[in-house]
N, C-alpha and C positions, 0 to 999 in steps of 0.2 A: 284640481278637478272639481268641478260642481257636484253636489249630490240629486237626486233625483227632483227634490222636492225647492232647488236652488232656482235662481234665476238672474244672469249679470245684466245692469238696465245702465244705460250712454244716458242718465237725467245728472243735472246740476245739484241737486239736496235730496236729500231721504227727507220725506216729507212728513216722518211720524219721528224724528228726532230729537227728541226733546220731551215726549210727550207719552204719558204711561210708560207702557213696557213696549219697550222699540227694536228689540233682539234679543238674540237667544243668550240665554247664561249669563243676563242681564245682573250686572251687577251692583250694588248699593249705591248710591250717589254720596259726593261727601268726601271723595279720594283725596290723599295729598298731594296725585300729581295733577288735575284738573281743578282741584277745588269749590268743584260745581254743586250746585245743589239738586240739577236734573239730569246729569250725563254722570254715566256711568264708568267707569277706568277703563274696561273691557272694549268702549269705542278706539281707544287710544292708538295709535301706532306707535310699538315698542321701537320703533328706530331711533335713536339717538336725537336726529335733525329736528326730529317734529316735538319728541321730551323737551329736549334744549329750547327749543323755543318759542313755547308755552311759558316754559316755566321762565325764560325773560320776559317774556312780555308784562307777565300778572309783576313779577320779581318789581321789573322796572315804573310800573303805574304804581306800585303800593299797595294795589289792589285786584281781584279779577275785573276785570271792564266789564260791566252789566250795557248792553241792547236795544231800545226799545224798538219794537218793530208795529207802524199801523197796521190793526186787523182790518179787515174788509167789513164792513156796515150791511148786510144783510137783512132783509123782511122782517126776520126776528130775532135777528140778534140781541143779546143781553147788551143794553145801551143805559148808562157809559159800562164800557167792558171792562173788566178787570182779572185779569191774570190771577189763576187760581195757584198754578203753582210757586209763581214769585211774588215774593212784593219788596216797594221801594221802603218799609216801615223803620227796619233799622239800617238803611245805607248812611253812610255818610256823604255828606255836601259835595256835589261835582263828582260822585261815581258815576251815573246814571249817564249816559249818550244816546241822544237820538239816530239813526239810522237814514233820516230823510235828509241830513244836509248841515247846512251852517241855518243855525237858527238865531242867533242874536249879535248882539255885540256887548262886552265887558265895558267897564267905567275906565278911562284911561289913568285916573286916580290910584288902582291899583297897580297898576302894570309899568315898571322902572324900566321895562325894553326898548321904548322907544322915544329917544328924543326929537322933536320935531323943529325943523326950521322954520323962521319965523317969513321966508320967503318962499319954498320949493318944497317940499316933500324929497327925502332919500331916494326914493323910488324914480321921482322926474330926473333928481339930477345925476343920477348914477344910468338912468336912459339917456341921456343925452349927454351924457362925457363932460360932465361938467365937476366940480368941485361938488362932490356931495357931503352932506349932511351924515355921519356915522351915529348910530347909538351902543352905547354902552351897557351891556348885559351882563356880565360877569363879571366877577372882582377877580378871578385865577387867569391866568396869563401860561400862554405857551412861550418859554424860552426857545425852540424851534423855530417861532415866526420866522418867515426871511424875507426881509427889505421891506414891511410894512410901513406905511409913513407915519413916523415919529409920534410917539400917545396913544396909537390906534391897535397895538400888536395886542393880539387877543380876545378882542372885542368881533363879537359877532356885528353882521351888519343886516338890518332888518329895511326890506327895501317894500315900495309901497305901504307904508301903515299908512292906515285910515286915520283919520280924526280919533275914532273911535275903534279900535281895530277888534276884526270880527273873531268869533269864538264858538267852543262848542258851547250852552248855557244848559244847565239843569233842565230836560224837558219835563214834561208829563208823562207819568209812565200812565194816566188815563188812556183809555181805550187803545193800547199796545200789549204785545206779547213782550216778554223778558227773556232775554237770554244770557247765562250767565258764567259762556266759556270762549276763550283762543280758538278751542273746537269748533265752533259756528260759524267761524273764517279761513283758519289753514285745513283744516280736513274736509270742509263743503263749500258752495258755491263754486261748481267745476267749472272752472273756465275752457275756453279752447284758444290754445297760447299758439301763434301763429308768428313760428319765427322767418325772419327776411334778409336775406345776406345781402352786404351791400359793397360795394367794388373797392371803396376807400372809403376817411372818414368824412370828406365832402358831401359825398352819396347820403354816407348813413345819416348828416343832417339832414338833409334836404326828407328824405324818408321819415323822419324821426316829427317833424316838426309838420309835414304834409299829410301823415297819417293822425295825428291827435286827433284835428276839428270831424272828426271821421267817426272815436271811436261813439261817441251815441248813439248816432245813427244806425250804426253796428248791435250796440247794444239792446236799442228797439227789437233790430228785427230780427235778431235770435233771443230774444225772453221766452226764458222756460223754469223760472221758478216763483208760481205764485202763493204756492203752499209752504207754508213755516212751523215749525213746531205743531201738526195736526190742525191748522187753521187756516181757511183762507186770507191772504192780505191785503192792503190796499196798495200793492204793490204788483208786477209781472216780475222783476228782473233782482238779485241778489247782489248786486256791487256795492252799495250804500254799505248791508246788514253787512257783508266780509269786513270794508272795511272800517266801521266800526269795533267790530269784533276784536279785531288784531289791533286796537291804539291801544298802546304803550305811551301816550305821552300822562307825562306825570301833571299833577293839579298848575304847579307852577307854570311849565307847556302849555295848558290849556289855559292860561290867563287866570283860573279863579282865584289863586293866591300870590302874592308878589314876588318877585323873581329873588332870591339869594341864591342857588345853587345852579339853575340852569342857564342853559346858553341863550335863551331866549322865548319868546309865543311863537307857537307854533300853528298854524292854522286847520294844517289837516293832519289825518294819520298819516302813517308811514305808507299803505296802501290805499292807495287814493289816484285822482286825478294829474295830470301832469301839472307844476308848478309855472313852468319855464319854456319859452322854444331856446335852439339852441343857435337858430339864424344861419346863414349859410356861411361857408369857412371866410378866413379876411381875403383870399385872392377871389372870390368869386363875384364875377358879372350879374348876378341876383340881386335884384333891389327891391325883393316884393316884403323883404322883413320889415318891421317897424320899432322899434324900439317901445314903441306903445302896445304892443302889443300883448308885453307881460307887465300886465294891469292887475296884479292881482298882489297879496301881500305874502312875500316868505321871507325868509332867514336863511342866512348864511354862513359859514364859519369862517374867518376874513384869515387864520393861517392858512390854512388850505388853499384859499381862494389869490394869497400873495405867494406862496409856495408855485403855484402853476403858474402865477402871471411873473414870477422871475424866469421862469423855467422855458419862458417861450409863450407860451397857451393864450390864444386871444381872450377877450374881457368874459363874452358868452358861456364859451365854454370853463373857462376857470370861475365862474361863478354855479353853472349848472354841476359840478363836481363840488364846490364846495357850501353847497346846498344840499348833496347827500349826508356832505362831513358833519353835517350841525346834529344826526343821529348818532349813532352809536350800535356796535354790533352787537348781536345777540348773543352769539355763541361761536369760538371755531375750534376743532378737535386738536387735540394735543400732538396727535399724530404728525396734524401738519403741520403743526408748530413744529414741531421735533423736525420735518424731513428741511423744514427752511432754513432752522439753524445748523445743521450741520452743513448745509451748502455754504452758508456764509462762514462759517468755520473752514471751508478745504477751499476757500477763493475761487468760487466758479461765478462764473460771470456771465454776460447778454446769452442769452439762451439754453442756459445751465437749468438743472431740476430746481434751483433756488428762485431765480426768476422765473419760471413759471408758477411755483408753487405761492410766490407771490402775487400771481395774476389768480390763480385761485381764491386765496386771500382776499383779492378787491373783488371779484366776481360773488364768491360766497357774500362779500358784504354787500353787493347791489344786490343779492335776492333778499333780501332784508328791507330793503327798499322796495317795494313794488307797487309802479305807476301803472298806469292804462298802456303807456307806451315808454317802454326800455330800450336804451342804449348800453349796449358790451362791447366792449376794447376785443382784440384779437389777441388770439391764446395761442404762445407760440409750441406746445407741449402737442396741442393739439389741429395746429395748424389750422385755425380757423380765423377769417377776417372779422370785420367789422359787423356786428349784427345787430337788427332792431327787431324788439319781441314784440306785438301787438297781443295785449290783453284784454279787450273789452268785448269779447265774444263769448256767450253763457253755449257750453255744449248744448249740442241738440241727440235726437234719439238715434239716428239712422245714422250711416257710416257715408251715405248717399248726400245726406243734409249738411254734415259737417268738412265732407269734399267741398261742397259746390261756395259754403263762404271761405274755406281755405285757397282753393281756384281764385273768387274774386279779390281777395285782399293780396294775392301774390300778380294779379293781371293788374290792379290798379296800381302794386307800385312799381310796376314797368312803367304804366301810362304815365303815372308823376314823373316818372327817370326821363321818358324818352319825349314828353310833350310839356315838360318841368308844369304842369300845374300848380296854380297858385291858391290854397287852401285856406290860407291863414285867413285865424278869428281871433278876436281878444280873447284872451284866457276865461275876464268874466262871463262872454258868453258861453263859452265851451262849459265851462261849467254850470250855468244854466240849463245849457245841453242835455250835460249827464243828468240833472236833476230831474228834467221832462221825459229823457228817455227810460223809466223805471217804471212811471205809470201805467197804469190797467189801461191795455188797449195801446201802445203809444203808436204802434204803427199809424194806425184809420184816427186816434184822437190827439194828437200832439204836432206841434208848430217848431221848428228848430231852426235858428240863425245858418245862416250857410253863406258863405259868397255867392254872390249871384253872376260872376263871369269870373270863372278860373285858367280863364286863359290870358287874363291883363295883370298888371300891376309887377310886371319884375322890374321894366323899367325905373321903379320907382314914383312916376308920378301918374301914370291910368287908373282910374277908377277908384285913385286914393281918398276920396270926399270924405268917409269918414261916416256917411249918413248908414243907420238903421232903419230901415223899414217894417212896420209892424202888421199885422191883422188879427181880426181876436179869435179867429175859431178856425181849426184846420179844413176849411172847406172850399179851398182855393181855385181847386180844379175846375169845381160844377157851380160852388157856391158864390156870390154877393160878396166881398169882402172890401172892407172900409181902411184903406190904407193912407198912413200917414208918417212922419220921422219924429224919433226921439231916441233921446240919448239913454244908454243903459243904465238901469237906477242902481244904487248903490256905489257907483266911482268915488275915488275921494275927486275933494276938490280941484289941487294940483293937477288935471289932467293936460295932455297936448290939447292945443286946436285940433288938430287932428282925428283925436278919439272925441272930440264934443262936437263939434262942427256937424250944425243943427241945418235946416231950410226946410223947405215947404216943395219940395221932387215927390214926382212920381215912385214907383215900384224899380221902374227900369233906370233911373238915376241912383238909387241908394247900391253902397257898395253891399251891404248885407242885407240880408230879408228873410222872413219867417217864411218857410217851406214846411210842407209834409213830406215823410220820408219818400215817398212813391216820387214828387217833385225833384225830391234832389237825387235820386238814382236814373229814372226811367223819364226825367225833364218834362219841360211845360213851357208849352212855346208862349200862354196867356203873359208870364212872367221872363220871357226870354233866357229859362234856364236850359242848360243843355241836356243834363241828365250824364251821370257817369257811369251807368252802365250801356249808353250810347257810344260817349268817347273809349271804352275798350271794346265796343264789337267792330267800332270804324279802326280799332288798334290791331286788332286777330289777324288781318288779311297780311300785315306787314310782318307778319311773323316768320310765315312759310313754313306752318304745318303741316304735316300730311292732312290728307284731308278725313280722316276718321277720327285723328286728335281733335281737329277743330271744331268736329262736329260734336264729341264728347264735353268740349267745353262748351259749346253753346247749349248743349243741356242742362249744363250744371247753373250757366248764367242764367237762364230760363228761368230755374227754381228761384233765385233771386228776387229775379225783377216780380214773378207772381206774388211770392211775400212781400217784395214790397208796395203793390197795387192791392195788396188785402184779395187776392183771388186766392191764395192759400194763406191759414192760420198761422199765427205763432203756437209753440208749444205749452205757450203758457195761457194762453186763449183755448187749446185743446184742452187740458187738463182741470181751468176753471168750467168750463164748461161741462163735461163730466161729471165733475163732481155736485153740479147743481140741476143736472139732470136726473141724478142717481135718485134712485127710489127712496133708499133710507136717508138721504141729505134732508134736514131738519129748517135747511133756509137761516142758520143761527152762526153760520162761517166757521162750526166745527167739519172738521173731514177724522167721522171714525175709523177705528183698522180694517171694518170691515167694508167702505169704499177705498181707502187704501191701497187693501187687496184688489181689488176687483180694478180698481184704476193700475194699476203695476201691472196685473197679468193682461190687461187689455196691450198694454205701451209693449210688452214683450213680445205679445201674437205680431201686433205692426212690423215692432223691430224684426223679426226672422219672419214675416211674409206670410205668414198665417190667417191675418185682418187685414183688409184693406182700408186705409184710410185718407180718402182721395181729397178730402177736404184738409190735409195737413202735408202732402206730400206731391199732392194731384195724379 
């Protein structure tokens, strides 16, 4: 029960977390289960899951993962900023992470993981089923391997490496905030996880792989966290900061010291972007995959990955499973240890408490892993099928707000099931994507790759060209825009024709093109895009709803499409803007407790109907 003076708020981050005294019975900083220098123990959640795996994460890095998050540049901000309560002075080399993304690239000189062929790249030729090029990471060997080809059992397999393969590098903690807990990633940045049952595991790909190039866009148009540790940022949305917060990859992992103990570089954390599609099953009539299309660099663990491909498992999928394998679990209770082994002790077999207790097992270890977009096996304990979790959705305030994109993400992946839309982007772009979709403003200021007809290309050869379409400024709709094709910077060399295949087309010839979010939901005939939330209101009718459901949904669709035309705010366009209206706001990018307050108890009148706020909800 709340106390009088309580108040429970549906926001992404405590926005004074980190920063003075930020709750009651606030206690010392410095604990041995956080290790933090600015959070205090008493934030902590005594449950087991969330101790355990804290305390692997720092365990596993060697050190607690330090943050850097850009502040927002203000009138009068102290410029260059500097972080009063932390500093970089005594860290040691390669603690430090940036928040904004992959910022460099390592000397290949240091990094024994990847051996390169003097013809093809691992990455080409393991796309295109060819005799690939393996590297060799590890000197320890699983005696387990099964059927490996002869030399190669134990050797992780590192597909795509660059020339130079990219990395996290040492940023500047200039003009950033510091944050320096697990707690800045598994206890905040609340997402709204939006899970999607799917009929079998054909479905769940086709979902799994149609939903990705999605989640930015997603991301954009629900940002509601632009305040960090009592500071404004140069940021709206909190996916970066979590998952920075939560790598656990060790120096080795991160390229800055040479590989002897680990399986291989690692490119991202463990919560991050999707590596991989998973391509549709091998009987299926879909031909819009490309083998090019996971353009990007990960690692593998090649037991796992010959374990499933003895076992039956086509190439895709046993490589996407044993590219979770290349981690390692956190933590699992003894308990359930204990209930598996005695099942294997009394011989109980497919569908016994042992076999599920082992699907728990692998389940507890994919939450360990967490992409923007997850795939879970079916749990036969619990009698659930195949399911894909979409996570790149930041809560919003209203129960009204987080219906209406719960509504749209379960009505689009009808329309992908029932009109198989074809979504697919190169991984590089996608994450491009996610990069754009973070910034201040991204709805009304940011340009994002999108196929530009998702109704071609299963065949296999429509609209396969290959071209990218550019423009420099999101102002497509109303604005002048100078459009022309180039290929994505950063590819290694080895790329297909396919992903390089350059010409001098129009807009309406290039298979992708830079949209605004409003273009890619609510369409733009200037660019012949359709708009998806077109294609599920032409979808509604084939439903046969009553007709007061359907009218419920196109309310909630409504709220959507206005967010996404910039006729309603995001909440993190709400809340900047408050705070730079407020009286005491000093124009310096701090937020004190005393707009704090006054912003919380404002968002709480909204939330229960008290305040009307038509410019955020309409």
């Amino acid at each position: 029960m709340l106390e009088p003076d309580e108040m429970l708020l549906s926001i992404s981050q405590f926005p004074m977390l980190g920063s003075g005294v930020y709750i009651d019975g606030q206690s010392k900083a410095k604990g041995k289960q956080l290790r933090s220098l600015i959070l205090s123990e008493n934030c902590l959640n005594p449950m087991q899951p969330f101790t355990l795996e804290i305390a692997g994460i720092i365990d596993r890095r060697g050190i607690v993962p330090y943050t850097a998050v850009p502040v927002y540049r203000d009138v009068k901000t102290a410029w260059p900023f500097v972080d009063r309560n932390l500093s970089t002075e005594t860290l040691d080399f390669g603690i430090l992470q940036s928040s904004v993304g992959v910022d460099g690239t390592c000397d290949n000189s240091r990094n024994n993981s990847v051996v390169h062929s003097t013809n093809v790249s691992p990455g080409f030729a393991a796309a295109c089923n060819v005799n690939a090029t393996f590297s060799a990471a590890a000197s320890t060997q699983n005696k387990d391997a099964a059927a490996a080809p002869k030399g190669v059992e134990g050797w992780p397999y590192a597909v795509n490496p660059s020339p130079r393969p990219p990395m996290f590098e040492m940023p500047s903690s200039k003009n950033s905030l510091l944050l320096d807990s697990p707690l800045f990633g598994i206890g905040s940045g609340g997402v709204l996880r939006v899970t999607l049952c799917a009929a079998d595991l054909d479905e769940a790909r086709i979902l799994y792989d149609q939903l990705a190039p999605i989640c930015a866009i997603m991301t954009a148009l629900t940002a509601a966290t632009p305040i960090v540790k009592g500071h404004l940022t140069d940021r709206d949305c909190y996916w970066d900061v979590q998952c920075s917060a939560v790598d656990d990859r060790s120096a080795q992992e991160r390229g800055i010291v040479p590989l002897t103990t680990a399986k291989g570089t690692l490119l991202k954390s463990r919560f991050g972007s999707i590596d991989t599609y998973l391509g549709p099953g091998p009987t299926s009539n879909d031909l819009s995959f490309h083998p090019e299309f996971n353009d990007c660099q990960y690692t593998y663990d090649s037991n796992s990955y010959w374990k499933m491909k003895n076992g039956g498992v086509d190439h895709l999928l046993s490589q996407h499973v044993a590219r979770l394998f290349i981690r390692d679990l956190h933590y699992a209770s003894a308990e359930m240890l204990g209930e598996s082994q005695k099942g294997r002790d009394a011989g109980l077999n497919n569908g016994s408490r042992s076999a599920s207790d082992g699907q728990e097992h692998f389940k507890r270890f994919l939450g360990c892993n967490r992409q923007n977009v997850c795939l879970y096996p079916p749990n036969t304990r619990a009698g659930s099928g195949w399911e894909i979790e979409f996570m790149s959705l930041e809560v919003q305030l209203t129960d009204a707000e987080n219906a209406a994109f719960i509504t749209f993400m379960i009505l689009l992946s009808r329309v992908i099931i029932s009109y198989r839309l074809n979504l697919y982007l190169p991984i590089s772009l996608m994450d491009q994507n996610m990069s754009r979709a973070q910034k201040i403003s991204a709805v009304n200021n940011q340009l994002f790759f999108f196929r530009r007809d998702v109704f071609s290309g299963r065949d296999g050869k429509t609209a396969s060209t290959g071209r990218i379409s550019r423009r420099g400024y999101a102002s497509g709709s109303n604005g002048n825009s100078n459009w022309h094709t180039t290929h994505s910077p950063g590819s290694p060399s080895e790329r297909n024709a396919f992903h390089r295949q350059l010409g001098n087309g129009l807009s309406d010839t290039a298979e992708y093109v830079e949209l605004t979010v409003d273009e890619i939901l609510n369409g733009s005939k200037k660019y012949r895009v359709t708009g998806l939330l077109n294609i599920i209101l032409s979808f509604l009718p084939t439903m046969r709803l009553e007709y007061d459901v359907e009218q419920e949904l196109r309310r909630q669709l409504w709220l959507v499409r206005k967010r996404a035309n910039s006729t309603l705010i995001t909440l993190a366009t709400w809340m900047r803007t408050f705070v730079q209206r407020h009286p005491e706001y000093k124009h310096d990018s701090v937020v004190t407790p005393s707009i704090n307050y006054d912003m919380l108890r404002t968002l709480n009148d909204i939330e229960e109907g008290r305040t009307r706020a038509p410019e955020l909800l309409g």
